[in-house]
C-alpha positions, 0 to 999 in steps of 0.5 A: 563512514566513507558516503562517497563509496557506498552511494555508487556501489548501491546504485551500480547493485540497483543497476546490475540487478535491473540490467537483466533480460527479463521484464517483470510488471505487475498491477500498479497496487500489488502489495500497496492497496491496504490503507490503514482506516481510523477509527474513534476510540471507545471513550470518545464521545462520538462513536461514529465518524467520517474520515476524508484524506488525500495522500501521496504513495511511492513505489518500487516495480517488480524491475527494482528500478523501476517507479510507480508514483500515485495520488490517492483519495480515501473516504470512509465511515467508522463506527466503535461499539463495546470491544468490536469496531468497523469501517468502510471506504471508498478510494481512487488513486491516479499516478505513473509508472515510470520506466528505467529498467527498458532502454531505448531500443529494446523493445516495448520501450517507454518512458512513463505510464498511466494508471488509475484505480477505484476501490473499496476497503473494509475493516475491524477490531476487537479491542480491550480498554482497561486505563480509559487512556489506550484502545488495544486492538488485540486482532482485527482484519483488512479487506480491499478490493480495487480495479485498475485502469490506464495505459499501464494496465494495456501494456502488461496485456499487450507484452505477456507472451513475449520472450523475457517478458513476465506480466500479471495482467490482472486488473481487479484485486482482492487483499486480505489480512490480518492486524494488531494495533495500539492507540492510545490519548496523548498528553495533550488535550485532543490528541491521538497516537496509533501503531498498527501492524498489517500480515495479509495477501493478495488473492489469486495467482501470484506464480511470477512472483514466487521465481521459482525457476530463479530466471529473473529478480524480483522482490515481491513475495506472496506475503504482504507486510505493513506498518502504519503510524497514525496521529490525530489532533482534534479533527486532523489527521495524518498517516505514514505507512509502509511495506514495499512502498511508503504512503503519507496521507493527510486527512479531516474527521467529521 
């Protein structure tokens, strides 16, 4: 397979479909606010724990080549009771939104953009144990609610209204969804797997990213899918998880 090749044909794509006249942005957490929640298993001794993880996230913008980079960091209590479980949380995240979509010139040009959000987030299961090994967590739901701030958040406002210029001026969101997962022991001592799969949507109006008109590209859609991977080793944890964006956080149970 000829590398050389097919790395600058997908960059001169990427370029193409960015070089539009049209600007899309939307909230800094759009389709990237869901972050999966452990919980004990039902044949762990401990049916209640607290969960502390930092993480990093990366994104795409509506622009497509456009970036938005964030430090997360989450804190929740989970608690396992006979076939239902449930958690809740409070988070953070601080980051960038880097712009190469805007050159130099056009206008409302930049370069990099602030933006932080809080939160809350709630989840549940009802699960089936039949080995005494593996939790199968038939049907369950996500919730999260965040608020934004930052320059960001002021720029979206400050450029809807402008030709070729498509904003969600939004700064408080509400997503909800549904999950199915499976975890289960590993051969070691002490250890837990996870796969997770999260179908939801974020709440309200989501009109610019239909493009029903098909005047500008951009591949956020109403629906909102997920994919999270969890592993524990006795009190640590970590978590990959990704959609239209990849987060890896990292974490202690207590």
């Amino acid at each position: 397979m000829n590398i050389k090749f097919y790395l600058p044909a997908a960059a001169l794509l990427l370029g193409l479909l960015s070089s539009c006249s049209e600007h899309v942005y939307g909230p800094a957490l759009h389709k990237s606010d869901i972050s999966y929640m452990p919980k004990p298993m039902s044949m762990d001794s401990a049916k209640s724990a607290t969960y502390v993880s930092a993480g990093l996230a990366l994104d795409f913008g509506n622009n497509l080549s456009d970036q938005l980079t964030s430090g997360q960091l989450n804190i929740s209590e989970a608690h396992t009771f006979k076939n239902f479980n449930l958690a809740y949380g409070a988070f953070t995240s601080l980051g960038n939104y880097s712009n190469y979509d805007l050159q130099q010139g056009d206008p409302h040009y930049f370069k990099d953009k602030f933006f932080g959000a809080v939160g809350g987030r709630l989840s549940g299961n009802f699960y089936i144990n039949n080995d005494g090994r593996t939790d199968i967590r038939i049907i369950g739901f996500e919730a999260a609610y965040s608020h934004e701030f930052g320059d960001y958040a002021r720029f979206r406002k400050e450029v809807t209204g402008d030709p070729n210029f498509y904003t969600d001026t939004r700064t408080e969101l509400f997503t909800g969804g549904l999950t199915s997962e499976v975890v289960f022991h590993g051969r070691k001592p002490n250890t837990q797997m996870g796969f997770r799969l999260f179908v939801g949507e974020t709440f309200g109006n989501d009109n610019i990213y239909n493009n029903n008109k098909n005047d500008y590209v951009t591949y956020k859609t109403p629906t909102y899918v997920a994919f999270s991977y969890f592993i524990q080793l006795k009190q640590y944890f970590a978590i990959v998880e990704g959609g239209t964006y990849v987060q890896f956080r990292v974490g202690v149970k207590f």
